[in-house]
C-alpha positions in Angstrom: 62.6 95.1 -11.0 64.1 98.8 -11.6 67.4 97.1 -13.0 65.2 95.7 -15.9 62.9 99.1 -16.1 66.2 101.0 -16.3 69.4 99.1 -17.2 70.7 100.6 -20.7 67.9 102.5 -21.1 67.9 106.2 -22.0 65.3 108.8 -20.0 64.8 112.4 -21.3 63.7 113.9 -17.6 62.1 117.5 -17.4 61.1 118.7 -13.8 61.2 120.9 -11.4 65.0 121.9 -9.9 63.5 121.2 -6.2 65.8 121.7 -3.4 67.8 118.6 -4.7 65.2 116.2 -5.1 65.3 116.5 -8.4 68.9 114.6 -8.2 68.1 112.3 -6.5 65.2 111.0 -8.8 68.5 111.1 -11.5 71.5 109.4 -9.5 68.4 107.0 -8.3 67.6 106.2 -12.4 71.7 106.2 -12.7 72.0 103.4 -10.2 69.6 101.0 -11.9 71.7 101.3 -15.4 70.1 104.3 -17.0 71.6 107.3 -19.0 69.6 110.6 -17.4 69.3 113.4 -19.1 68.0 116.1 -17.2 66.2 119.7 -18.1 64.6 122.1 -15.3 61.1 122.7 -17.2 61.8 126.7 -16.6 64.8 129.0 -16.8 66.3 129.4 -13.4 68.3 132.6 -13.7 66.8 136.0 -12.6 65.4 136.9 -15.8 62.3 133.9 -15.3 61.4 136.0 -12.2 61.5 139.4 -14.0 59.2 138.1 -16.9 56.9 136.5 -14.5 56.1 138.7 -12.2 56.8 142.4 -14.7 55.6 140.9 -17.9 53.5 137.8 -17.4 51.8 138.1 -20.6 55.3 137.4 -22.1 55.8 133.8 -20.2 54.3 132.0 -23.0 56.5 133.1 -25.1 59.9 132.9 -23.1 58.5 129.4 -21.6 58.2 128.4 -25.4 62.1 129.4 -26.3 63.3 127.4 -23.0 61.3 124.4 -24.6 63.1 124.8 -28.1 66.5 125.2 -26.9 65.9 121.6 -25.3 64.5 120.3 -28.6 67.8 121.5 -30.0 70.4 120.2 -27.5 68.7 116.6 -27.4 68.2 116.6 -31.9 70.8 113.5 -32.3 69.4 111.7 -28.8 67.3 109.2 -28.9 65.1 108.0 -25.7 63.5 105.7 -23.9 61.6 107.7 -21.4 60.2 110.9 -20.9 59.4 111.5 -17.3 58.1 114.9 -16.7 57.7 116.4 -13.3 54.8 119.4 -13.7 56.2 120.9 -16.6 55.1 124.5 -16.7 53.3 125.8 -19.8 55.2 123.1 -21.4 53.6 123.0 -25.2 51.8 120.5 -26.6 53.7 121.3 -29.7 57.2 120.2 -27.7 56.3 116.5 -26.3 54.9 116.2 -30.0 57.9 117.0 -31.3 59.8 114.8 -28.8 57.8 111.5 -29.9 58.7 112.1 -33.4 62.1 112.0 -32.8 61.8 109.0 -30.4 59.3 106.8 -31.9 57.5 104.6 -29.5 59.5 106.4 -26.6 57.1 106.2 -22.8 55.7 109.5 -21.8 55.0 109.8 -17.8 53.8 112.9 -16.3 54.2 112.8 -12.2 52.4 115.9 -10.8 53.5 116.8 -7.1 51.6 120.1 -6.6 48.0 120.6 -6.9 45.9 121.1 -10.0 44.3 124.3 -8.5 48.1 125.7 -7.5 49.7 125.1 -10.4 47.2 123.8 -13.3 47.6 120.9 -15.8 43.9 120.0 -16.0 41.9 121.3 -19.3 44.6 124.0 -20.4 44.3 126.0 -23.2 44.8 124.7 -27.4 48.3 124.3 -27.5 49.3 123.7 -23.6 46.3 120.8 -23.0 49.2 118.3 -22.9 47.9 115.3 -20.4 46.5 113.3 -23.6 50.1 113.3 -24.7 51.1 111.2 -22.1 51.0 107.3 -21.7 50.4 107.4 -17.9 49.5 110.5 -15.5 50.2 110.4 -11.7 49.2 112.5 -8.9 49.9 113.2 -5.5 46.6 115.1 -4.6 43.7 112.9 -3.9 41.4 115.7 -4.7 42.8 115.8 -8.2 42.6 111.9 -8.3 39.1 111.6 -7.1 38.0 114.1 -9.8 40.0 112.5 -12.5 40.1 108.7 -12.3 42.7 108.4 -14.9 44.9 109.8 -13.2 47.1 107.5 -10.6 47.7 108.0 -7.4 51.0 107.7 -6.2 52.6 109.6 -2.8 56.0 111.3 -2.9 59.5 109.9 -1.2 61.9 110.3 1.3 65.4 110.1 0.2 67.6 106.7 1.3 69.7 108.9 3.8 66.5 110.2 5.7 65.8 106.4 6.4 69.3 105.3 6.9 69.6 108.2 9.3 66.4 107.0 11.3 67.4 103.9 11.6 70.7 104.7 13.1 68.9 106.8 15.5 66.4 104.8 16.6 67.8 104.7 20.3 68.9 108.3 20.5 66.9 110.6 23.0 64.7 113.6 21.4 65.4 116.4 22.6 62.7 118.1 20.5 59.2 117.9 21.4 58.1 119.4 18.0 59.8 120.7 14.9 57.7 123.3 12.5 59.6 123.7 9.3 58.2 125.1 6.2 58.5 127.9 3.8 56.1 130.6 4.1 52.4 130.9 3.2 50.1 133.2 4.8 48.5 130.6 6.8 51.7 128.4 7.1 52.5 132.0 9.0 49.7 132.2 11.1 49.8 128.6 12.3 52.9 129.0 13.4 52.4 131.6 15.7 49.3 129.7 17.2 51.2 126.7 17.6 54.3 128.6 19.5 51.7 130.1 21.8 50.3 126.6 22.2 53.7 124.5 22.6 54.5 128.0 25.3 51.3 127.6 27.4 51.8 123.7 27.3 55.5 123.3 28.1 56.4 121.7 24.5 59.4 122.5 23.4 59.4 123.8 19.5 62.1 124.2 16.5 60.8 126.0 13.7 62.3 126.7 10.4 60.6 129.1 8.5 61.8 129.9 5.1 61.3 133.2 3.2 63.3 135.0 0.1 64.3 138.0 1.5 63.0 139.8 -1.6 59.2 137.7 -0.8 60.2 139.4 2.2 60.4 143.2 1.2 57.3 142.4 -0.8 55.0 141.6 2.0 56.3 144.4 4.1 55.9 147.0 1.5 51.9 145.2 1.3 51.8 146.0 5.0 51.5 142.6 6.0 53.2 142.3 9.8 56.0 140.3 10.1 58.2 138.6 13.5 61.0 139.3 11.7 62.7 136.6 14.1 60.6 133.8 13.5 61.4 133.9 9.6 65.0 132.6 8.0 66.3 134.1 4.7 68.1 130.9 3.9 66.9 127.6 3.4 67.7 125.0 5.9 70.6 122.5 4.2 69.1 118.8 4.2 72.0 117.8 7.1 71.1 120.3 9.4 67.3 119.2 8.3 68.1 115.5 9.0 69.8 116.4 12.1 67.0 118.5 13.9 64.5 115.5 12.4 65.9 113.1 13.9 65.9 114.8 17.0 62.3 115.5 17.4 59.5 113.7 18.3 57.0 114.8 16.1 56.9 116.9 13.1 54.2 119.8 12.8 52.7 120.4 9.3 50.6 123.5 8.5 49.9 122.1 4.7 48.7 124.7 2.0 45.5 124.4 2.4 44.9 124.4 -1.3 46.2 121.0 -2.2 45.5 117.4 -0.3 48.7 115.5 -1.1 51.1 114.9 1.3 54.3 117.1 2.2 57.5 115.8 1.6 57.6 116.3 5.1 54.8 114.3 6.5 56.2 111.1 4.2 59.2 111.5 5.9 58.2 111.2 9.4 55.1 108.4 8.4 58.1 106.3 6.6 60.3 106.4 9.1 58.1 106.1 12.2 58.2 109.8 13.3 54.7 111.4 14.6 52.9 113.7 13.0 50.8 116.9 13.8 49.0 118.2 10.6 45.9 120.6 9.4 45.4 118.1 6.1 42.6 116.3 6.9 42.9 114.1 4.1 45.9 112.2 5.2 43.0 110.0 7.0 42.6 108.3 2.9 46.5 107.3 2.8 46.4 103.3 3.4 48.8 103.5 5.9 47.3 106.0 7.8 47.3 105.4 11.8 45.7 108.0 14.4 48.1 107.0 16.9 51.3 107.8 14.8 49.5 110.7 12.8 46.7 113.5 14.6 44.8 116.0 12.7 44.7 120.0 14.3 42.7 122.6 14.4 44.9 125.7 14.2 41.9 127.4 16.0 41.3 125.0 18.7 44.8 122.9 19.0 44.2 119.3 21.3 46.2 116.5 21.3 45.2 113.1 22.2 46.7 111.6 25.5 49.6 110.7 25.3 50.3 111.3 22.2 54.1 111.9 22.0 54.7 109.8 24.5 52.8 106.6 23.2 54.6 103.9 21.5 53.7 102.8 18.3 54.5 100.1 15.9 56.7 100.6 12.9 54.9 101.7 9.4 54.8 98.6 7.1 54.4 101.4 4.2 56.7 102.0 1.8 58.3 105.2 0.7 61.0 104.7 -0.7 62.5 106.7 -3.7 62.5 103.1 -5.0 58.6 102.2 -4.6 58.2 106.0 -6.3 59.9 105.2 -9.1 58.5 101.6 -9.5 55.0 103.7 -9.4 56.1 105.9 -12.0 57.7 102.9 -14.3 56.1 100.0 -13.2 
């Protein structure tokens, strides 16, 4: 099915540059037959972070320059697809301006973050861009429920996450839980509950907890107390994250508590058979929801059923491929 979505067919992509996920979606397009041509929807480089956070009031405007200089590297392209992946303060004046060059191109938006976090919804003339789009999908069930045009459809795991499982199937965990995450206050907090609770409870628990070193310094000088041993300055790399994965029993997710999609995390372990501790509550709407794989926590008051981790359970019938996504997306 992707080989016909895909094969000799030309995709403009604009998204976010995500850990690598981002190439993946791209090689993924690649393999069915398409030509990818892909833009991060913000400048990367320092100078995005200096305008942001010293002159916000100028975003608007440097977002708008990072949007022309794409209209002027793709002028003599012409596309099948635009596939846009949040898009921040993208114009409405630049996917206009892409559909005139490419007429009767597709337009997909795919959000992966909540409307509240990082809004889409009922922007401002000029930024109010959703209408532009043929088909809008979402993540957040919240954001669905509230918006019934808008599709729901889960994120991925990669093929090697899967291929990895499989392979390990047999292998003994040595890892009663794995906590990995980058920070949020009450990502922060729930990790130190849950390493008091895995302590008192003879669990043993890897935690990866990322934080900029300059996000860091910032907190500190805000006088918010940090265990300076419980954070990392570097981000995990995906083999040592596959490794430690597979070697756990069960993944623990403190999710933002401001958005109700599902981690990238919590798809991994529910596709590939893992268990799951999480705080979201409304994992209990995902169709292939199952209390005995997946168990909702109270940070406050943390119980596990009996058994739990030790409790065999049957393999997910769910589908989370990178492929399903993108037959979501294209289908």
């Amino acid at each position: 099915m992707l080989k016909e979505v895909f094969n000799n067919k030309k995709v403009l992509f604009i998204g976010v540059a995500f850990y690598e996920y981002h190439l993946e979606i791209k090689n993924k397009m690649e393999q069915y037959g398409a030509e990818v041509t892909f833009f991060a929807e913000r400048d990367t480089s320092i100078k995005y972070g200096i305008v942001n956070r010293l002159f916000p009031s100028y975003l608007d405007a440097y977002q708008q320059k990072h949007y022309t200089s794409i209209l002027k590297k793709i002028a003599n392209q012409k596309y099948d697809y635009l596939l846009v992946i949040r898009g921040l303060r993208m114009p409405a004046s630049f996917v206009r301006a892409v559909k005139a060059m490419n007429p009767g191109i597709t337009c997909i938006m795919y959000q992966w973050d909540a409307n509240i976090n990082s809004p889409f919804l009922d922007l401002e003339e000029g930024y109010n861009i959703t209408g532009e789009f043929d088909k809008v999908l979402s993540f957040d069930f919240q954001d669905v429920e509230q918006n019934p045009w808008i599709k729901y459809s889960p994120t991925f795991y990669i093929d090697e996450v899967k291929e990895l499982a499989n392979k390990t199937k047999t292998e003994p965990k040595k890892i009663d839980f794995f906590f990995f995450g980058s920070y949020l206050p009450e990502r922060y907090k729930g990790l130190i509950k849950f390493r008091d609770y895995a302590a008192q409870h003879g669990y043993t628990l890897h935690s990866h907890f990322y934080m900029s070193y300059r996000y860091y310094l910032i907190e500190r000088l805000k006088g918010t107390q940090l265990d300076k041993s419980l954070i990392s300055f570097k981000p995990m790399s995906r083999k040592e994250y596959l490794a430690l994965f597979n070697k756990s029993k069960a993944i623990v997710d403190v999710s933002n508590a401001k958005q109700t999609g599902l981690a990238m995390r919590v798809i991994d372990a529910i596709g590939t058979g893992k268990k799951v501790l999480t705080t979201n509550k409304w994992v209990t709407k995902e169709p292939s929801f199952n209390p005995d794989q997946i168990a909702i926590i109270d940070l406050n008051n943390i119980e596990l059923p009996p058994s739990f981790l030790e409790k065999e359970i049957e393999a997910s019938t769910a589908d989370y491929s990178l492929d399903k996504w993108l037959e979501n997306i294209f289908a």
